[in-house]
N, C-alpha and C positions, 0 to 999 in steps of 0.2 A: 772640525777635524775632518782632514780627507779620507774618503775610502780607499786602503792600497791598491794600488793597478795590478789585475790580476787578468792577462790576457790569454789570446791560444790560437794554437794552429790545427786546423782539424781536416785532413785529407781525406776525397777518396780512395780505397784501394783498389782501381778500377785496372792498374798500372801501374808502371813508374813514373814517379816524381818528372815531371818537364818544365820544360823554362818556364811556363805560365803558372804553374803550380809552384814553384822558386819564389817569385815574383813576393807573392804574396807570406810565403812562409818567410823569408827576410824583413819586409815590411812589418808584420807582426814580431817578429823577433827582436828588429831594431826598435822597433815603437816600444815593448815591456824592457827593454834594455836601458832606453834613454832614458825611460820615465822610474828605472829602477824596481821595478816589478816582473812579475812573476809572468812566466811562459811556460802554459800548459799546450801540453799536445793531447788530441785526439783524433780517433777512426773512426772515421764517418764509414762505417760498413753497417747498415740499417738495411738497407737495398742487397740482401746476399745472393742475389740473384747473378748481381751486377760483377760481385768481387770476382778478385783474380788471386788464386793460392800464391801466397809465396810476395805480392806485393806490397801488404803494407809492411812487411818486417825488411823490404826490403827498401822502401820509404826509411822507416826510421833509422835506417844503418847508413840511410846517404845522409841524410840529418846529423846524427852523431859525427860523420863525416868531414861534415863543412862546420862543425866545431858548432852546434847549435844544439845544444842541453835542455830537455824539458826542466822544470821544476817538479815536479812530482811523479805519481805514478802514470802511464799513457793507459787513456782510458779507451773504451773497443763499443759503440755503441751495440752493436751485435748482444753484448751482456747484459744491456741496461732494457729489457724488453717493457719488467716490470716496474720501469720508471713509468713508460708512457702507455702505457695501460691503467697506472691510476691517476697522472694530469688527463688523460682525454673522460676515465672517470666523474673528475671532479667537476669538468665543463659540460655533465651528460645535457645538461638543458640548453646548450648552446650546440647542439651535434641531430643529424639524423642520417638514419640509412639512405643510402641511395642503388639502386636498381638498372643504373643506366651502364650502357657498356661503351666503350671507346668510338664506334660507328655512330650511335645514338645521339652522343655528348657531339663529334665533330658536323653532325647535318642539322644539326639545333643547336648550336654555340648562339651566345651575342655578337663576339667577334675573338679576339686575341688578345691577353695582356700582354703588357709591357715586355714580360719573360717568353712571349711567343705560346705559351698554355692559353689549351681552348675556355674561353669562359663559360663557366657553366651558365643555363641558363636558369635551373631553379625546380625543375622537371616534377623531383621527389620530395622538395620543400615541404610540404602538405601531408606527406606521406607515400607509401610504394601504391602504384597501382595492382587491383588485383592480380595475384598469379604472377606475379613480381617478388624477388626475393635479394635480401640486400647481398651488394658486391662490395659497396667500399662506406667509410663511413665521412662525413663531409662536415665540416662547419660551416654554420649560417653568419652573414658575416648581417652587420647594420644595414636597414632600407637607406635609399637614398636620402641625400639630407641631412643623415647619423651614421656616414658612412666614411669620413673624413681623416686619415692618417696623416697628420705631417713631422715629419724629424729633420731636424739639424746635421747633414752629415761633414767630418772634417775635411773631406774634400770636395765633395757637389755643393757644398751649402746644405740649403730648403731643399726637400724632398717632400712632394705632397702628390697622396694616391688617394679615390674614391674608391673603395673595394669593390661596393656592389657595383658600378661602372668596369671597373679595370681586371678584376679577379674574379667578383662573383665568390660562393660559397664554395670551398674548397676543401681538398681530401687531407683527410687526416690517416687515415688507414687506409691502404688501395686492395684492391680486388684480389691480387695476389699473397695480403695478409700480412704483410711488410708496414711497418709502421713509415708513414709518407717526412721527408725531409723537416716539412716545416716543424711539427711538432719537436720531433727529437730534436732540432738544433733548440729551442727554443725551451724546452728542459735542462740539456743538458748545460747550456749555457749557465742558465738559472739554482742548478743543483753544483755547479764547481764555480760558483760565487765570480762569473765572470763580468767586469765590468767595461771592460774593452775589445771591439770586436773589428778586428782591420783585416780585412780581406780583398779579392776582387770585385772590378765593379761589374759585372756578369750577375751576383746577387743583389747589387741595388737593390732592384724591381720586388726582389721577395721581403725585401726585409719589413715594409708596413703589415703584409701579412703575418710576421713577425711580432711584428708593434701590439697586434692586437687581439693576439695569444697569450703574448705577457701580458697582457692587461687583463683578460679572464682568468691566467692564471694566480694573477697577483704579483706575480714578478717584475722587478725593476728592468729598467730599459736601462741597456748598457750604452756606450756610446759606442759611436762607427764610426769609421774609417774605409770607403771603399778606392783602393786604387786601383789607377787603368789595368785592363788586361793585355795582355800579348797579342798583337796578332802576326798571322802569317800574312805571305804577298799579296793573297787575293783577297785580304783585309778581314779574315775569318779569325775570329777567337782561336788562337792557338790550345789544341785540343788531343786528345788521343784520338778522335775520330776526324781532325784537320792531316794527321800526321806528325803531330808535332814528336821529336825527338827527346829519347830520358838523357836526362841530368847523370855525368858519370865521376866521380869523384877517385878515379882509380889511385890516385896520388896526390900528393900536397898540393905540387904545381895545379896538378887540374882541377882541385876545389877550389885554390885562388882562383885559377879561372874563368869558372862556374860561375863564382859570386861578383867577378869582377863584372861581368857581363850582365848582369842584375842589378848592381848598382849603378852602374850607365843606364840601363833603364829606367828607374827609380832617378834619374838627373840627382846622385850623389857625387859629391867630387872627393874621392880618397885617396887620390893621389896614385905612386906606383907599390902598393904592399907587398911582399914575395914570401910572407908567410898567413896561417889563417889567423894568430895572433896579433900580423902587423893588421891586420884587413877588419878585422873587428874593433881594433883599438881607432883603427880611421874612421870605421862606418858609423858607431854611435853617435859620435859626437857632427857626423856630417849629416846624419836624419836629423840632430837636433837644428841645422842650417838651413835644412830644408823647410824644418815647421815655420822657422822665423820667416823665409821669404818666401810662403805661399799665405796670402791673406786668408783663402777660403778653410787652408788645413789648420786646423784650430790644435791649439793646446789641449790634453785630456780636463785639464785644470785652468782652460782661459775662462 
């Protein structure tokens, strides 16, 4: 018996919703749609440094908008402190302080991951030097040789990262006391029973780190789906800090529009819709077109 498909869209609220940010909340939408499961939404606001008042409620009203309905309640990770305070708990023997400060880390990197983050180099592995006091807290990942992540993605295929090569031990808690990305996606995913994770491929590169959080924490490995990201003309990841412009749904017309222009990207063929009802009723069944004639986009269930 199969596990039901139970997927999700989880935004920054850093801004408004833009085409790059679109992209992927259709993708995910249509993929729980086609496979007849569940779409969860959640706020990736973990980083409150970073938010911006007044965006994500204005995220999910463009959502509601273009006619895309969570399943449940939208969860805020801002609430969830004390999830990841006892999974980073539970892993204490896989975890140490570290000392070092962003100057430190960037003139003694090994070089760059995949994601462009400095690799650590291992500094405070051993422990703080005297007169040294922790800043952030960091996981140890495997020495080399026992350090090997590889997954199956439905659009890249094989995906295989060395951590201790590509990542290096890496922050779970940062300096400013903000529980760091990896972890809360990698609970939260795990605590709302999520088994399908499509998003952009901008996160590929984090996701082994990923890999190997749910595996200390016990947690099953959902499967993935990264697709292309957006870019602009100078070939930059379409971005709030590229300039990219918000998604406006002021009226029917212009959410069909919206999403018209997202499914041209997404190479869906649905034809001409002029309501968001005709536009969904084309789009499901045109993701399912899409899975059959891309070899490498697998079935959740092939």
């Amino acid at each position: 018996m199969s596990i039901p498909y139970i997927g999700r869209f989880a935004p920054s609220p850093t801004g408004p919703l833009h085409a790059g940010s679109l992209v992927a909340a259709v993708a995910s939408y249509l993929d729980a749609r086609f496979h007849e499961g569940r779409w969860l939404v959640r706020i990736e606001d973990i980083d409150e440094g970073r938010s911006v008042a007044g965006a994500a409620e204005g995220i999910l009203a463009l959502l509601a908008a273009l006619g895309m309905q969570a399943d449940g309640e939208v969860v805020w990770q801002s609430r969830r402190k004390q999830l990841y305070q006892a999974a980073a708990e539970r892993i204490a023997a896989s975890t140490y302080p570290c000392g070092c400060n962003r100057r430190e880390i960037a003139d003694s990197r090994l070089g760059f991951a995949p994601d462009g983050a400095a690799i650590y180099p291992g500094t405070c592995r051993h422990g703080l030097a005297p007169g040294r006091s922790m800043r952030s807290l960091r996981l140890r990942v495997p020495d080399q040789g026992a350090d090997e992540i590889s997954f199956s993605d439905r659009f890249a295929g094989t995906v295989t990262q060395h951590l201790a090569r590509d990542s290096g031990d890496f922050v779970l808690k940062r300096a400013d006391g903000f529980w760091a990305y990896q972890l809360a996606v990698v609970v939260d995913d795990f605590e709302q029973g999520v088994t399908d994770v499509v998003r952009g491929a901008d996160l590929l590169d984090s996701t082994p780190r990923q890999i190997y959080l749910q595996r200390l924490l016990g947690a099953p490995t959902p499967r993935y789906l990264h697709v292309p990201v957006v870019r602009n003309a100078g070939g930059e990841k379409l971005s709030k800090q590229t300039g990219a412009v918000a998604v406006t749904a002021g009226d029917e017309a212009a959410a069909v529009a919206a999403l018209m222009r997202t499914a041209e990207f997404l190479g869906l063929d649905v034809g001409g819709p002029e309501t968001l009802d005709a536009f969904w009723h084309a789009a499901i069944p045109a993701w399912g077109r899409l899975l059959d004639r891309r070899g490498a986009m697998l079935r959740p269930d092939a």
